[in-house]
LUMVEX-611583 format. One line per field, with one value per residue (C-alpha): residue in one letter; z, y, x. Coordinates in steps of 0.001 Angstrom, whole numbers. Example, Ala and Ser with C-alpha at 12.3 -4.5 7.8 and 13.67 -1.06 7.14 Angstrom:
BEGIN
type = A/S
c3 = 7800/7140
c2 = -4500/-1060
c1 = 12300/13670
***
This chain:
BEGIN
type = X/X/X/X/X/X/X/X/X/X/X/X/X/X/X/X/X/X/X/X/X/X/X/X/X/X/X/X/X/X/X/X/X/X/X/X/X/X/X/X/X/X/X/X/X/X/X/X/X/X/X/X/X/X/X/X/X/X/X/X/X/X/X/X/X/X/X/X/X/X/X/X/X/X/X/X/X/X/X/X/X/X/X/X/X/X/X/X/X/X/X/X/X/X/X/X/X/X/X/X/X/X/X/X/X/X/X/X/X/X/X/X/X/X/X/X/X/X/X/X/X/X/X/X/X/X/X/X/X/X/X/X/X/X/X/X/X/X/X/X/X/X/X/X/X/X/X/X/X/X/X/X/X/X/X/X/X/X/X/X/X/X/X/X/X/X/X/X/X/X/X/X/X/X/X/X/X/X/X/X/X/X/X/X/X/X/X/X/X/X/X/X/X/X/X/X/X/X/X/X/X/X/X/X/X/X/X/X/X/X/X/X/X/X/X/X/X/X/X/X/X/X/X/X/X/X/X/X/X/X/X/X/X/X/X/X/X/X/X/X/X/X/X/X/X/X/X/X/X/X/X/X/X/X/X/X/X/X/X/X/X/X/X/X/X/X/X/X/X/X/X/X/X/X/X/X/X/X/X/X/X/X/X/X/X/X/X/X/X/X/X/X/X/X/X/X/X/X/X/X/X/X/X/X/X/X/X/X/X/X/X/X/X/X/X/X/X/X/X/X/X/X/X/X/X/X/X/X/X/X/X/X/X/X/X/X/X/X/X/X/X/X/X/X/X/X/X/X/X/X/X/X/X/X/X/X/X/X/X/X/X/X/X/X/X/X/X/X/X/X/X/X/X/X/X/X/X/X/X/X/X/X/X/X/X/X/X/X/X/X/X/X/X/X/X/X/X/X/X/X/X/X/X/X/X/X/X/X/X/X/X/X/X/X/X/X/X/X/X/X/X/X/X/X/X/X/X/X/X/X/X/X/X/X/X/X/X/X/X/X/X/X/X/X/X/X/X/X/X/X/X/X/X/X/X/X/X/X/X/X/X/X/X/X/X/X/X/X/X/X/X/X/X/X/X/X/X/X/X/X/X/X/X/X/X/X/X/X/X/X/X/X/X/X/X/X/X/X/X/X/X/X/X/X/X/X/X/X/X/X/X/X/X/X/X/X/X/X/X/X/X/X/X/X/X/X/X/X/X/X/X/X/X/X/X/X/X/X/X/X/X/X/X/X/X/X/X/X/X/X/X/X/X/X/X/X/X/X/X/X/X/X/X/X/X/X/X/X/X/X/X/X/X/X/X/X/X/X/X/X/X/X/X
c3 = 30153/33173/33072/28975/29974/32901/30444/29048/25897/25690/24766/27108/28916/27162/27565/30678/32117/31501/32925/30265/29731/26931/26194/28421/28405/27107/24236/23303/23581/21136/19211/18519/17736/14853/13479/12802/11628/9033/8224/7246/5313/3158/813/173/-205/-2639/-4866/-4919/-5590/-7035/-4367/-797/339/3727/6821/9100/10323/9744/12737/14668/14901/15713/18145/19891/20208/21587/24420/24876/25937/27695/29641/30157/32042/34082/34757/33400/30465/27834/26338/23113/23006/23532/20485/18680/19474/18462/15218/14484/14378/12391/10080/9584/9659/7080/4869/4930/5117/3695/313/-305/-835/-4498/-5182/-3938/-6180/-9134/-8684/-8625/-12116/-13272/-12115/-14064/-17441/-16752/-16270/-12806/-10499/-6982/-4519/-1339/1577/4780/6671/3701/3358/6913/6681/3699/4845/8474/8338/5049/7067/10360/8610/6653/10002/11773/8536/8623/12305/12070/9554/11684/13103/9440/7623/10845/13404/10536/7432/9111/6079/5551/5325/4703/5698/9085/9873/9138/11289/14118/13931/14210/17475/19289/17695/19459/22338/23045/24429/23446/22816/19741/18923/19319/16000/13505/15188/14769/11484/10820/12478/9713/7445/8048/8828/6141/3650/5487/5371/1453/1947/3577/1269/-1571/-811/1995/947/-2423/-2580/-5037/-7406/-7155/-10441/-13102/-16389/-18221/-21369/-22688/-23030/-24589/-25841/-24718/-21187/-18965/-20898/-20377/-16767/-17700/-15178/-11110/-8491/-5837/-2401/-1197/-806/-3999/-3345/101/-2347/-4624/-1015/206/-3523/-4485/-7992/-10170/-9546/-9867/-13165/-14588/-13785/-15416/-18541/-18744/-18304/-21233/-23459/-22324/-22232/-24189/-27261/-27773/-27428/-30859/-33111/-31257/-31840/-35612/-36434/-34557/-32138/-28862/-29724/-28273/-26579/-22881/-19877/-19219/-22991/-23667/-20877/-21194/-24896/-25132/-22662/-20308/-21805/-22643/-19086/-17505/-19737/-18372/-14866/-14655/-17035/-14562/-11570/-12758/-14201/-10837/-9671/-12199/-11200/-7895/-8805/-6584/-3517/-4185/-4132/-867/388/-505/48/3789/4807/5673/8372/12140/12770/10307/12579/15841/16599/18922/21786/19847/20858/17951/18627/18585/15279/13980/15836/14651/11187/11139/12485/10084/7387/7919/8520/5418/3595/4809/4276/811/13/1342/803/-2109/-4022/-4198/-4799/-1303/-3257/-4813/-1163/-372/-2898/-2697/864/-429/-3377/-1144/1129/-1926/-3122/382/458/-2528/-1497/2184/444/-1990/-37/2717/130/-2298/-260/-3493/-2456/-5811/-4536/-7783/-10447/-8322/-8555/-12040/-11763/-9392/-11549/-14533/-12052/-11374/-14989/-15815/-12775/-13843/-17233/-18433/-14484/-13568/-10301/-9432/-10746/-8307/-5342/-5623/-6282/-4161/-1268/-1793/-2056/1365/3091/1719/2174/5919/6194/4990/6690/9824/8922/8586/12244/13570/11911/13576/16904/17120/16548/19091/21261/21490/22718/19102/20846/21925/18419/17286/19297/18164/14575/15134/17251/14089/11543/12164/13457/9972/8517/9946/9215/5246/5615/6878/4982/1479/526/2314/-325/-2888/-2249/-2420/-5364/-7489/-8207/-12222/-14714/-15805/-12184/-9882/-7699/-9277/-8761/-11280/-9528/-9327/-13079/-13921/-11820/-13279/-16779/-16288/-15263/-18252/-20421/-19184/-19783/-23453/-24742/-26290/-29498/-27704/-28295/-31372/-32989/-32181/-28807/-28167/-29966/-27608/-24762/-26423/-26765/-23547/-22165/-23855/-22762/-19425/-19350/-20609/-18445/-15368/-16678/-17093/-13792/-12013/-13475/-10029/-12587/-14829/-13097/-11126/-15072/-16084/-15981/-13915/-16054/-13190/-12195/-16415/-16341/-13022/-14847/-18001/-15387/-12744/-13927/-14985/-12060/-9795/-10994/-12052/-8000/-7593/-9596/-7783/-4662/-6093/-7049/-3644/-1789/-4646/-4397/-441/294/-1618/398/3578/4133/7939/7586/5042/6988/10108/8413/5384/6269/8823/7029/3716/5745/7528/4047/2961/6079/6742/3139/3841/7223/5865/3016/4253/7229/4315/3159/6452/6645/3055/3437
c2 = -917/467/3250/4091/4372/6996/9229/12033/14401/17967/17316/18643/15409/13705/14563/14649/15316/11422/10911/10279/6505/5285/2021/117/-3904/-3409/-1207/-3496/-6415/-4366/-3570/-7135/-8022/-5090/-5412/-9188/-8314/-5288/-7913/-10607/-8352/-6367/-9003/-9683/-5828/-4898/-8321/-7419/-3603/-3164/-1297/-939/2014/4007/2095/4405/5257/2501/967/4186/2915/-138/510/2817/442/-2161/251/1502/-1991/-2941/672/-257/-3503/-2594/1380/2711/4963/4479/7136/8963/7944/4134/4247/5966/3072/664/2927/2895/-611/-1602/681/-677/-4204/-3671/-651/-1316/-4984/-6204/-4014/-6179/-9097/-7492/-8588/-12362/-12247/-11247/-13866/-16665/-14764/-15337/-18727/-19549/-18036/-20308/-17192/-19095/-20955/-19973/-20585/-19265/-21305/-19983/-19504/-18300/-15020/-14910/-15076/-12394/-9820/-9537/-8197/-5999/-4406/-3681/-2794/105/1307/1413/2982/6024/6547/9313/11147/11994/15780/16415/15519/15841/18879/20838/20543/20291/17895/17266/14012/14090/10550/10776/14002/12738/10101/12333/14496/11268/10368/13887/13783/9839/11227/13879/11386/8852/11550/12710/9140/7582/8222/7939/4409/3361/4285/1965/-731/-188/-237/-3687/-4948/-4456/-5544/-8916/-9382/-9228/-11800/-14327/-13939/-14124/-16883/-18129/-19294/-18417/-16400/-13910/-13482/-12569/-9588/-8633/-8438/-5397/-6794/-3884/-2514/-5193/-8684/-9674/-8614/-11651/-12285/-8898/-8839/-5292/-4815/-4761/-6673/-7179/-6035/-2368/-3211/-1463/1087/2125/2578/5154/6897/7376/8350/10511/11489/12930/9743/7355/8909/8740/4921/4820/6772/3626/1228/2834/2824/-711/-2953/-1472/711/-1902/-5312/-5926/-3956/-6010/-8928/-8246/-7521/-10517/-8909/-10897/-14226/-14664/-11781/-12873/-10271/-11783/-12569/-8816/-7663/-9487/-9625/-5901/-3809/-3918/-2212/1274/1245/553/3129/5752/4560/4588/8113/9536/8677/9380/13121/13829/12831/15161/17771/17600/17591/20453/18593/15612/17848/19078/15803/15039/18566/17903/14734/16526/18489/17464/17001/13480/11981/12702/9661/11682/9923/6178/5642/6071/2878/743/2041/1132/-2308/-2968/-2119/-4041/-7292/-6896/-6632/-8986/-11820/-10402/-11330/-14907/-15220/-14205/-16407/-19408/-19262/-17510/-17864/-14324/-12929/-11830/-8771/-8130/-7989/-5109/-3241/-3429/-2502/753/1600/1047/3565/6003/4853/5855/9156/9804/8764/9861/13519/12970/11622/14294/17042/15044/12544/10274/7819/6234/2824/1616/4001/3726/-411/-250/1981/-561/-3658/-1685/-1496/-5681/-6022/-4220/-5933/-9487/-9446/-11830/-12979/-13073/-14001/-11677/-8862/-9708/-10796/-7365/-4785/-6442/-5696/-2399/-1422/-3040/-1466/2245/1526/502/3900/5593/4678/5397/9092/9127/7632/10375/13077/11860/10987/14702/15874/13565/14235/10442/9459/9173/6276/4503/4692/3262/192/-71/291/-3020/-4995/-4475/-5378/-9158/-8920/-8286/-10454/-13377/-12179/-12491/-15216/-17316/-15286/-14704/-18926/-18932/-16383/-17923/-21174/-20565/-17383/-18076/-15543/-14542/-16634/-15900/-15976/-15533/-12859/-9880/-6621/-4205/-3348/-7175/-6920/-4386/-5776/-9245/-7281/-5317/-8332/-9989/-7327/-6438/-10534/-10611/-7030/-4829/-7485/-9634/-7437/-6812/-3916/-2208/-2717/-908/2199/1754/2024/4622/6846/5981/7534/10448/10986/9500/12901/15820/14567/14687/17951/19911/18200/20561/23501/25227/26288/23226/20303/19389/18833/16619/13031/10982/9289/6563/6608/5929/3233/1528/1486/-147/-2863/-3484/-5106/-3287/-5216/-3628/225/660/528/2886/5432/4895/5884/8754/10150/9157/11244/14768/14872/14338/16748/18905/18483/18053/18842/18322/15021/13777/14781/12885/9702/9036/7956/5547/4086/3679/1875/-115/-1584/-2000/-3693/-6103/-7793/-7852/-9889/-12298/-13531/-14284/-16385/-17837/-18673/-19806/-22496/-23520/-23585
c1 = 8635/6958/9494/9104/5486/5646/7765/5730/6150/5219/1769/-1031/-2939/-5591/-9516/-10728/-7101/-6263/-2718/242/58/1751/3589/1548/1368/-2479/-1282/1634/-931/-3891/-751/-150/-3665/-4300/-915/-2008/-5424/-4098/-917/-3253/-5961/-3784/-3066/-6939/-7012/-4241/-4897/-8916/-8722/-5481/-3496/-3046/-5341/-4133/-4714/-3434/-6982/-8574/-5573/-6448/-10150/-9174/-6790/-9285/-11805/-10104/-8458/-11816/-13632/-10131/-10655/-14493/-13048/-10384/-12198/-8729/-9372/-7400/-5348/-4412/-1348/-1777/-3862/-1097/1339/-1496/-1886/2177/1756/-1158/504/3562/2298/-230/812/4550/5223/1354/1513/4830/2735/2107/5986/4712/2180/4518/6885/4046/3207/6352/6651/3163/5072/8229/10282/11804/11301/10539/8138/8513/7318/5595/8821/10747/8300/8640/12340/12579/9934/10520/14874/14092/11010/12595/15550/13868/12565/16148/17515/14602/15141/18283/16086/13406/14774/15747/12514/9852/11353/13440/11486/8346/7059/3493/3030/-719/-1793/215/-1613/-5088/-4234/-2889/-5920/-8300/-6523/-7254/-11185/-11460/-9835/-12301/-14985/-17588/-19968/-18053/-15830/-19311/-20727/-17489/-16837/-20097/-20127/-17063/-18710/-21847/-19527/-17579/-21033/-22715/-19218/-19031/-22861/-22010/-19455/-22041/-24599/-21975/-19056/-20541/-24168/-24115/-27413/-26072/-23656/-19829/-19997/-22870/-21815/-22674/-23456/-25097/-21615/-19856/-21202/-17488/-18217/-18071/-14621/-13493/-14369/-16511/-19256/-19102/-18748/-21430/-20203/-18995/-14805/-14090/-17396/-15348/-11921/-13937/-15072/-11409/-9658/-12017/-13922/-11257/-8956/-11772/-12977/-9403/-9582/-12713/-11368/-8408/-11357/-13116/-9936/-8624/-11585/-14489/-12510/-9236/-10251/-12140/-9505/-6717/-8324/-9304/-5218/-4600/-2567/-4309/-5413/-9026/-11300/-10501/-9698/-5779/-5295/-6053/-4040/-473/-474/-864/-2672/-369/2621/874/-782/2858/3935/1136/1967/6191/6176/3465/5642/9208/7803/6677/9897/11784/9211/10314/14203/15053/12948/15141/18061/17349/17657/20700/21796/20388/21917/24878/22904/23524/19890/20323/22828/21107/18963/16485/14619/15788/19501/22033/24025/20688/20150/23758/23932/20075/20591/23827/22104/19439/21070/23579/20432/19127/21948/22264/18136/18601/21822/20649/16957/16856/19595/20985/24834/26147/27336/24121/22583/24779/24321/20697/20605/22633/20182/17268/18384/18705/15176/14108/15565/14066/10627/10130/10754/8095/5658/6145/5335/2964/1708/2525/5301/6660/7401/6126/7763/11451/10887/11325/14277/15939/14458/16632/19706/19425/19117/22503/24324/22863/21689/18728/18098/14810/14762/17788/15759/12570/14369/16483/13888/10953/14170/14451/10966/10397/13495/12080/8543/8876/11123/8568/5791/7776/7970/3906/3857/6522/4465/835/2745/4273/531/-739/2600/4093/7593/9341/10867/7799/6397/10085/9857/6252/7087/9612/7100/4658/6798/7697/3826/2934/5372/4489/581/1676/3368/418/-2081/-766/-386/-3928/-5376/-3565/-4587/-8226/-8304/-5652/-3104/-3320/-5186/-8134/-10132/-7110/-6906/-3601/-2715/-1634/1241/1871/1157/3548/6156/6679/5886/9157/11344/9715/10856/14103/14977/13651/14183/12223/12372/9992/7135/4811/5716/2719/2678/5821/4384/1717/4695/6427/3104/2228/5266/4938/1091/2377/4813/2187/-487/1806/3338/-270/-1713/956/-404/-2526/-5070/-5939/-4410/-7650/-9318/-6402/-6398/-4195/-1734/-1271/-5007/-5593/-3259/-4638/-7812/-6577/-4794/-7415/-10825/-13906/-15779/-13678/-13514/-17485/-17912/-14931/-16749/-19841/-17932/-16105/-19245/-21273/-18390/-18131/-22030/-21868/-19511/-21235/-24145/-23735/-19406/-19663/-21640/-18613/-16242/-17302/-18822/-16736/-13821/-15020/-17816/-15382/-12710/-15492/-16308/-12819/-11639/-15405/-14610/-10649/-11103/-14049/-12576/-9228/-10812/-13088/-9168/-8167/-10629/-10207/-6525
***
C-alpha cells in the first residue's frame, strides 16, 4: 500500500504544493465509513423520492470533510486525491450497488401479489449484490482507454464531481462556504425528521384538499421536510414541471372517470395506480428510454464498432490478468449464490452475465454522451429476454434482470469515477481497488439497511415506502407472466398511446430548437408513478433553483448543490437510524 501511495500521476500537486498522497490507510479508512453511510441511505432515498439522485458529490463532501478534521489532527493535510478515492467509493457503494435496492423492493411487491415467493435474508442480499457489483467493475475496467483516453466521453456527473474536488482543494477559504452550506442543509432536513418521526410535533404530508376531495386517498399534496425540496434543486425546473404535468394527469384528471367506468375499484392512491395508472406511465417511461436509445443508434454502433480497438484490451494502470482471474471468480461465486440461494438455472447465470455485459456497453456509451444511463428502459428489455428463455417465471425474470442491471450499473459508475479521477489526476488503479473496496462496503450497507427500512415503512401498500422504478419493474414481470389478456381493455390503449406519446415526445425533445419546451416523457411518467406529496416539493425546488440562477448565477452555482444534497442526505441518514433502532 505504502508503495501505491508514493506513485504519482501527471497531475500538478495539490494547493499549497501538498505532496502526492493518495491511497493512504486514512483514505481507505474514510473510504470505508462514506461508502457505508451512502450504502445504507440510498435505499431511504430511492424508495422516498422515487430514484437514486447523483451522489457523487454529495461522497466528495463527505470525503473531504472527514480528511479535513483527520488532517486538522495529525497536521497532515489531506489531499485531492484521497478525497477522490473516498469519492470512487461512496459512489459505487451508494449509486451502483444502493439504487439496486429498487429490484428488492420489487420482488417484496411481487411476493405481496402471490406472484412468488422469495424473501431474501440479510446474508442472501449480501450474497447476491456484492459478486454482481464487483463483477461489473472488473468487467468495465478494459474499457477505460477506449471510452475515457480515446473517446474522451463526457460523462457529466463524473466531471462535476472532478471539478468539486479541485474547488475543495483550493483551501478552506473557498471549500469553507459550499461545505457549510451542506452542513445547513442536512441540518436543517434532520431537524425535520425530529420534529416529525421523532416527537411528532408536526405532520408527515398536508393534504391539498382544495384540489381534490379524494386527496388524502390519492396521496395529492406535500410532504413536510426538504428531501424531495433538495431533489427539485438538483433536477432542475423543466424535469420537475414534467413530473408535475404526470401528477396533474394521473391523480387529479383520471381518478374519478376511472372510478365512474369501474375500471379501479375504490378512489385510493395504490388502487388507482396498479389497476391502471401504471401501464400508460411505464409506457411513457420504457418508449422515452428505448427512442433515445434508437436516437443514438449510430453511438451504439460505435461501440461495438470500437471493441475491436487495442485500447479495449489494454487494462491500463489495473493489471489485465487481475481483471480476467477477478471476473472469473466473481462470476463463478455468482453462479453458485444464485443456484443455491436463489434458485436460478446455472445456464441462465451465464447467459445473464453475457447480456449484462451487452446492456453495459450499451449504457456506459449513453451515459457518457447523455448523461442518461437507461438502466431502467434496458431492464425491461432483459426482463423480455428471461421471459422468452423461461416463459411464465416470475422469479426467473427478477432474479435475471435485477443481475444484469447491477453488473452494468457498477460498470458504469466506474467510468464516471475514471472520468473525475483523470480531471483530478488519480492512479486509474487506485480508484480501481477503491471501486472494489466500496462495493461489498455497500453491499453489506443494503443488506443490513434495506430489511431495516422495510421493517419499519412498509414496502407497497397503501403507506409503504415504493419506487416507481420498483413499480414498473414487478409491473413488467407481472405482465410478461399473464399477457397482455390480463389487462382491461382500456388500459392497454392507455399503454399503446402511451408508447406512441412516449416516442414523439422523445423524438421533438431532440430537436436543439424546441426540445427545452417539450415534456419529458420519463419525467411525465415518474410523476404519474411517484406520489403527489412527493413531486409538489420537487416543483418548489425546480422553481427555487430557475428563479435563483436567474438571480444571482454565481451564488447558485456555489450554494446549490451543497445545500440540495445536504437536505437529501440529513433525511436519508435520520430515518434509516430511526429504522435501525426500530428494527
Amino acid at each position: 500500500m505504502r508503495k501505491i501511495a508514493q506513485e504519482s500521476s501527471t497531475a500538478a500537486p495539490g494547493a499549497a504544493g501538498a505532496p502526492h498522497r493518495e491511497l493512504t490507510v486514512r483514505a481507505v479508512c474514510v473510504a470505508v465509513v462514506v461508502a457505508a453511510l451512502m450504502g445504507a441511505a440510498e435505499p431511504t432515498v430511492v424508495l422516498r423520492i422515487g430514484y437514486g439522485p447523483n451522489i457523487s458529490v454529495v461522497s466528495a463532501f463527505l470525503g473531504f470533510i472527514a480528511l479535513s478534521l483527520l488532517g486538522l489532527a495529525t497536521r497532515v493535510r489531506a489531499t485531492r486525491w484521497e478525497t477522490n478515492l473516498v469519492q470512487t467509493a461512496g459512489t459505487a457503494a451508494g449509486s451502483g450497488v444502493g439504487f439496486m435496492s429498487v429490484v428488492l423492493a420489487a420482488i417484496d411487491m411481487l411476493n405481496q401479489r402471490g406472484l412468488m415467493s422469495l424473501h431474501l435474508s440479510p446474508l442472501q442480499i449480501f450474497a447476491w449484490l456484492a459478486p454482481s457489483g464487483m463483477l461489473g467493475v472488473l468487467l468495465a475496467v478494459p474499457l477505460r482507454k477506449h471510452y475515457i483516453d480515446q473517446e474522451n466521453l463526457t460523462f457529466a456527473d463524473g466531471t462535476a464531481a472532478g471539478e468539486t474536488l479541485l474547488v475543495l482543494d483550493q483551501g478552506p477559504k473557498q471549500a469553507g462556504p459550499r461545505v457549510a452550506a451542506l452542513g445547513l442543509g442536512g441540518a436543517i432536513s434532520a431537524g425535520f425528521v425530529a420534529l416529525r418521526q421523532g416527537l411528532g410535533w408536526i405532520p408527515e404530508t398536508i393534504s391539498f384538499r382544495f384540489l381534490t376531495p379524494h386527496a388524502e386517498a390519492l396521496r395529492v399534496g406535500s410532504e413536510v421536510g426538504v428531501l424531495s425540496l433538495g431533489a427539485g434543486l438538483l433536477i432542475g425546473l423543466r424535469v420537475t414541471l414534467s413530473m408535475a404535468l404526470g401528477m396533474v394527469l394521473a391523480w387529479l384528471v383520471a381518478p374519478e372517470p376511472l372510478f365512474r367506468a369501474g375500471l379501479v375499484p375504490e378512489l385510493t392512491f395504490n388502487s388507482v395506480l396498479q389497476r391502471w395508472i401504471m401501464w400508460p406511465a411505464t409506457g411513457l417511461m420504457v418508449a422515452g428510454g428505448l427512442t433515445a436509445l434508437v436516437l443514438n443508434r449510430k453511438v451504439i454502433a460505435k461501440t461495438f464498432r470500437g471493441m475491436s480497438s487495442k485500447g479495449t484490451t489494454d487494462g491500463g494502470d489495473f493489471p489485465m490478468r487481475w481483471v480476467v482471474w477477478g471476473a472469473i471468480g466473481c462470476t463463478v461465486v455468482l453462479v453458485a449464490v444464485q443456484k443455491l440461494s436463489l434458485g436460478f438455472p446455472i445456464w441462465l447465470s451465464l447467459v445473464s452475465v453475457g447480456l449484462s455485459l451487452v446492456l453495459m456497453l450499451v449504457g456506459i456509451r449513453v451515459l457518457g454522451e447523455t448523461n442518461w444511463a437507461p438502466i431502467s428502459a434496458m431492464a425491461n428489455v432483459m426482463q423480455a429476454v428471461f421471459a422468452v428463455l423461461a416463459p411464465g417465471h416470475v422469479p426467473i425474470n427478477m432474479v435475471g434482470s435485477g443481475m444484469s442491471g447491477s453488473v452494468a450499473a457498477n460498470g458504469e459508475h466506474l467510468m464516471q469515477d475514471y472520468k473525475a479521477g483523470k480531471i483530478v489526476g488519480s492512479t486509474n488503479r487506485n480508484l480501481t481497488i477503491l471501486q472494489l473496496v466500496g462495493v461489498p462496503v455497500g453491499a453489506l450497507a443494503v443488506a443490513i439497511a434495506y430489511p431495516a427500512v422495510r421493517a419499519k415503512y412498509g414496502i407497497g401498500g397503501e403507506g409503504g415506502l415504493t419506487s416507481p422504478i420498483s413499480v414498473k419493474w414487478a409491473g413488467f414481470a407481472e405482465l410478461l407472466s399473464q399477457g397482455f389478456g390480463a389487462l382491461a381493455p382500456s388500459a392497454v390503449t392507455a399503454l399503446g398511446l402511451a408508447l406512441v406519446v412516449g416516442v414523439v415526445l422523445t423524438v421533438l425533445e431532440s430537436h436543439p430548437r424546441i426540445g427545452r419546451f417539450v415534456p419529458s416523457p420519463s419525467a411525465v411518467g415518474l410523476g404519474m408513478l411517484i406520489p403527489g406529496f412527493a413531486i409538489f416539493p420537487m416543483v418548489v425546488g425546480g422553481l427555487v433553483q430557475d428563479l435563483w440562477k436567474r438571480l444571482s448565477p454565481r451564488t447558485e452555482a456555489i450554494y446549490n448543490t451543497p445545500l440540495a444534497s445536504g437536505f437529501i442526505t440529513g433525511e436519508a441518514l435520520v430515518l434509516l437510524v430511526l429504522a435501525l433502532l426500530a428494527f
